[in-house]
N, C-alpha and C positions, 0 to 999 in steps of 0.2 A: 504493500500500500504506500502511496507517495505522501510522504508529508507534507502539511500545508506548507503554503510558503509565507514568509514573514510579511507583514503589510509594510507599505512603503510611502512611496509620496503621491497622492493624486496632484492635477490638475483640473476641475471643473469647472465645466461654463453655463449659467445659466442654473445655478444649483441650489434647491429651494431649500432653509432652512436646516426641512429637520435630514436633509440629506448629508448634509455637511455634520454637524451632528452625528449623526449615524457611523459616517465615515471612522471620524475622528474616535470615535468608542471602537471599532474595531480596528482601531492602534493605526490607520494611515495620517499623515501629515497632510494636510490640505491646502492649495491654495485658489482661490475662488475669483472668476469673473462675471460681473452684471453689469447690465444696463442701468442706471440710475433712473430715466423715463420708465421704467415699467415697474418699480418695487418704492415704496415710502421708505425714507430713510432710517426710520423705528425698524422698517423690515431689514433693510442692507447692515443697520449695525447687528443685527441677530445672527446673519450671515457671517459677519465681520469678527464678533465674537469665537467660534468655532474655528475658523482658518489663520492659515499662520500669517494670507494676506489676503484683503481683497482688491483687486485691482477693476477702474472702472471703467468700459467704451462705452461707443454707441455702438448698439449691436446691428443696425442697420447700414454699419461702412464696414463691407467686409473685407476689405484693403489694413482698416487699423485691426480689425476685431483678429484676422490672422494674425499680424505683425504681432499683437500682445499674446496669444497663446504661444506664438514661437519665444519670443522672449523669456515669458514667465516658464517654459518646459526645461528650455538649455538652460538659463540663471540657477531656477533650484535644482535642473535632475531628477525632474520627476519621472516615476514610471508608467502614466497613465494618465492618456488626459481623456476623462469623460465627461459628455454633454447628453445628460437627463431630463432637459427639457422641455419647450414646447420644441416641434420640429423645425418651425420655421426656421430658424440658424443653426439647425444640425449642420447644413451640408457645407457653410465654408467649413468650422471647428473640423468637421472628422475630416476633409481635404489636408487641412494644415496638418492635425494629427496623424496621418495617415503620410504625408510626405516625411516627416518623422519619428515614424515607425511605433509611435505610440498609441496606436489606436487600437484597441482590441476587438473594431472590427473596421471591416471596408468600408469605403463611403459608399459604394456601391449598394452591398449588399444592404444599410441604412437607405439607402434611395431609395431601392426594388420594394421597401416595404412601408416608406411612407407618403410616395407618390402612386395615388390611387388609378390611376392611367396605368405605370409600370409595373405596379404590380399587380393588374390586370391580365395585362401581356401575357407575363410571365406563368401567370397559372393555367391561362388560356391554350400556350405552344406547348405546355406540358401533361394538357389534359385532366388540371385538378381544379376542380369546383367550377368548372367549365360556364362562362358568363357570358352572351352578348355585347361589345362595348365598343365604343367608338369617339373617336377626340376630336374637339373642337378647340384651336389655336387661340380663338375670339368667339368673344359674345354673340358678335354677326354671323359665327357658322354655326348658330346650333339650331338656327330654324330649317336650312335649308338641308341640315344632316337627319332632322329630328322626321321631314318629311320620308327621306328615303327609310331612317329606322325604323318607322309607324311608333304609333303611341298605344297603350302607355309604356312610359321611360321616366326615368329618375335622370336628373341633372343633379351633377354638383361639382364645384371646384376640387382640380384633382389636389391642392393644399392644403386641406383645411379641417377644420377639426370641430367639436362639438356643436353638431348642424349647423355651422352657419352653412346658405347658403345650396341649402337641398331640395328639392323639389320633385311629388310624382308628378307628371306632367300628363294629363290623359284629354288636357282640349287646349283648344285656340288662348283660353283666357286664362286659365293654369299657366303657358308657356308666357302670357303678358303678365303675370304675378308674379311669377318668378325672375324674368327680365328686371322690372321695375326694382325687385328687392335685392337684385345682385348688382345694381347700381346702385343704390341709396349704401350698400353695406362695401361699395370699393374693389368687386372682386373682378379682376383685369381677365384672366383664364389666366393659365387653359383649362376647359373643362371637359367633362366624362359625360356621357350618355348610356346607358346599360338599362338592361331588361328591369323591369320591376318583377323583383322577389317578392313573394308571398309566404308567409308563415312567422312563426315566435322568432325573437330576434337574443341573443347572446351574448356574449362578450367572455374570451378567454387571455385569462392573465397567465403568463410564461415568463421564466425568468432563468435565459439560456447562460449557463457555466461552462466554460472548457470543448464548446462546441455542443454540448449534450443537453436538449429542450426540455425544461421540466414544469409542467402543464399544474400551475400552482393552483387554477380552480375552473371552473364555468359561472357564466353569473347572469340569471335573466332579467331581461331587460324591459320596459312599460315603456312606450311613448305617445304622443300627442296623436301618431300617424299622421296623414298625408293631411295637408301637402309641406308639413315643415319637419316633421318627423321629430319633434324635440325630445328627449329622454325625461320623462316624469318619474322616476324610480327604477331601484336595483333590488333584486335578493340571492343573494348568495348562501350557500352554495343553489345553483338553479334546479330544479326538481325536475329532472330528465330522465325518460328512461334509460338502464346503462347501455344497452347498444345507442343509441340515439346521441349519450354521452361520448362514449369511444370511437364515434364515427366523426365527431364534433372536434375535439382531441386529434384523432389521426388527420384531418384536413388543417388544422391551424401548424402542425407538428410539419406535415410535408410544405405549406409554404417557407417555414422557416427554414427547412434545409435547402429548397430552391434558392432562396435570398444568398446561402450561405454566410446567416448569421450568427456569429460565434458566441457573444457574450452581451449579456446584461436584461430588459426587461422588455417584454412586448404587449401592447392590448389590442386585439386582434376582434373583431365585430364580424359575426354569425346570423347568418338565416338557415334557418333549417324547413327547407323547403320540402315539397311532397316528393322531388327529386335527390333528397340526402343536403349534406350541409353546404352553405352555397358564399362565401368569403365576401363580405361587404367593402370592410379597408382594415388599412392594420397600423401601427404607429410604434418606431422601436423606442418606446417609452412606456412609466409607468400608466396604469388607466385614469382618469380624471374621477369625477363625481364620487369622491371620498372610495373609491373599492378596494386598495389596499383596508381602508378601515373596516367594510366590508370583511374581508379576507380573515385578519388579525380579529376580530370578535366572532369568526364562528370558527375557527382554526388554532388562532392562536400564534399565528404564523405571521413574523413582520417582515412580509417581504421588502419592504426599501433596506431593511438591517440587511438582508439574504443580501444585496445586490454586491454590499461589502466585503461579504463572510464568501460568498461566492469568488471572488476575485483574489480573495486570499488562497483560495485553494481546496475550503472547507464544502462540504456538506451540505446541500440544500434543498434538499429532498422534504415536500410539504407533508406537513400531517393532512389526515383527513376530518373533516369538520365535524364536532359535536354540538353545534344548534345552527341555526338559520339568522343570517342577517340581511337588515333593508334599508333602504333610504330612499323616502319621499323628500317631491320638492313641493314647496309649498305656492299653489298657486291660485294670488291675489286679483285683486282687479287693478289694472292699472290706474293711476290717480297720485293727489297727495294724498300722506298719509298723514289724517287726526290723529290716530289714538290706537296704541300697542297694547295686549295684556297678554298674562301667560306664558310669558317664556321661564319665570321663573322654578312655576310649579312642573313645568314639561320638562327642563332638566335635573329635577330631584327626581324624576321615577326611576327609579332601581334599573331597569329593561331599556332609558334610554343613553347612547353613548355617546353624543354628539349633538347640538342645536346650533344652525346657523342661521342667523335674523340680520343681517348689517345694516337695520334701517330705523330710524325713531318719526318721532310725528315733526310733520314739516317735511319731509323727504318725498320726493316724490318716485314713486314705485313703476319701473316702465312696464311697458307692453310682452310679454314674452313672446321672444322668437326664436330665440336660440337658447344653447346655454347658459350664455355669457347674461342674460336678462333675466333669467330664476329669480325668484327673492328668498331663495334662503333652504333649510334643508333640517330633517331630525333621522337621526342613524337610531335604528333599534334593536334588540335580539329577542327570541323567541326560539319556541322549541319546534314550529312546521311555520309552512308558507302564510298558512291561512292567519295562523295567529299573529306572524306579522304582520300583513295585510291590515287586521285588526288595530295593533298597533300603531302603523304609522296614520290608519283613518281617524283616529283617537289623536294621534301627533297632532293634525292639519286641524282637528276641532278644538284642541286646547289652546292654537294662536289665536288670540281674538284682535281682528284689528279693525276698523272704520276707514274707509276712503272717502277721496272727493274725487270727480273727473277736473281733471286740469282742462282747459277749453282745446286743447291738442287734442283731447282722449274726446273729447263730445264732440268735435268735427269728425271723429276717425269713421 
């Protein structure tokens, strides 16, 4: 048996809190870069506190953002420069990484899996989870592709992440709704076109060591469906039957060795169609909407700590789960907001692990259409699905709050 090997110095970019944190408990050295635009400075000294530096760009010049990973890798000697997180500036850091041989994976095999185009492609010429799809450079070619594709089709930018920017598209005024909102939200292309999938939708967390895929859970997924498809709730583990499970598993497991990705975290989105399990998109990162939390209350298992203890060389093999976990988002009327109550008593109950609310009276509450517009979330455990269920409908009735429509929301 090979013994672990000693932890050393990281490099990370982009590396939220309690990662650095994490790091730093499993004995690596840390030094850290962010954007000052994207994190409050309460946030960056928390960052700051953990590492040995933190250095700052703008992560939108990817001329400096290279230059200072090279710098801070050859200055300290580090062994390892990892970027955990959002994708958009994965691909300079693992270039520069990668031309310096510290990258524990390719940029490539990082591309294949979170460019939703290519890594279409890819499972397409290989005949796994076999999709319809087809790319439009610009905005202006997806009407005239969407004709020859017939409808219905899902649109979405092949970049992007927590619905923004998704649409099933099944008429003339669908495809001018969705137009309209991917201009208001900025998004240039290129975009994807592919079949509309039907059935319960998924998401598997994976957290690959030493080349070897280890399929930390499944987690079902609730959304708003068509036409914005927004994620209203998680429960983990997903209550699947086990072939339906292990065919879910075996399709997330063979893309990742298409990609040929070595090492670190993926969350990977599933339909499980009347045709077997059918790959939505994938992102070499951890999953958003709190599911490590998810994970770690019905497991037990912290996989961000794994991502460390993995890279040391250690053992990362997930337990399997003793109760079921959930998370509802809580969803308001848009308006100002008069008057909050409840948060206090819904985070004393014993069952909940988590409450996010970021908003007081005076705040005005938007519209939801994506992720990014949620107002807020309660993580709970329980011993089956239903009782969670229960739970988080119990979460959503113990916020009590009052709106007003802002004259925005009453023209809407």
């Amino acid at each position: 048996m090979t013994p672990p090997r000693k932890p050393g110095r990281l490099l990370m970019v982009m590396p939220y809190e309690q990662l650095v944190r994490k790091a730093v408990e499993a004995g690596f050295e840390v030094w850290s870069i962010w954007d000052p635009a994207l994190r409050t400075p309460e946030y960056l000294d928390k960052v700051a506190a953990h590492s040995r530096e933190l250095a700052l760009v703008d992560f939108g010049d990817e001329t400096a953002l290279r230059a200072l990973v090279s710098r801070l890798a050859r200055e300290h000697d580090v062994q390892h420069v990892l970027h955990l997180g959002s994708e958009a500036t994965m691909a300079p850091v693992l270039a520069e990484a990668e031309a310096l041989g510290l990258s524990p994976n390719t940029a490539e095999s990082v591309r294949l899996l979170n460019d939703k185009h290519a890594m279409r492609g890819l499972l397409n010429a290989h005949g796994v989870s076999a999709v319809r799809a087809r790319r439009a450079d610009t905005l202006g070619e997806v009407e005239p592709l969407l004709t020859d594709f017939g409808l219905p089709a899902v649109v979405k930018p092949t970049n992007t992440a927590g619905s923004r920017g998704i649409a099933l598209v099944r008429t003339a005024a669908d495809l001018a709704e969705w137009t309209e909102r991917v201009k208001a939200g900025g998004f240039e292309g290129p975009f994807i076109i592919e079949d509309y999938l039907e059935g319960p939708e998924f998401s598997v967390e994976t957290l690959t060591a030493g080349g070897t895929h280890h399929v930390v859970g499944i987690t079902a997924k609730q959304t708003t469906g068509a036409p914005g498809f927004v994620e209203t709730g998680h429960v983990h583990p997903a209550p699947l039957d086990p072939a339906d499970a292990a065919a879910v598993r075996d399709t997330v497991t063979a893309l990742l060795d298409l990609t040929g990705y070595a090492f670190g975290p993926a969350h990977t989105e599933v339909i499980l169609t009347p045709a077997g399990p059918r790959v939505v998109e994938s992102q070499a990162r951890l999953g958003g909407d709190r599911i490590p939390l998810l994970v770690e209350v019905a497991t037990g298992y912290d996989i961000e700590a794994a991502i460390f203890r993995g890279l040391a060389g250690e053992d990362v093999t997930a337990p399997a789960p003793h109760r079921y976990a959930a998370i509802g988002f809580f969803q308001l009327p848009a308006g100002r907001l008069e008057s909050v109550d409840g948060l206090d008593g819904l985070r004393a109950r014993d069952h909940v692990h988590g409450v996010h609310f970021p908003y007081g009276p005076g705040d005005v509450l938007p519209r939801t259409t994506d992720s990014g517009t949620r107002h807020g979330y309660a993580v709970v455990d329980a011993p089956t699905p239903a009782e969670a269920a229960d739970r988080i409908a119990a979460a959503r009735t113990a916020l009590r709050t009052t709106t007003t429509q802002t004259l925005k929301e009453a023209l809407r």
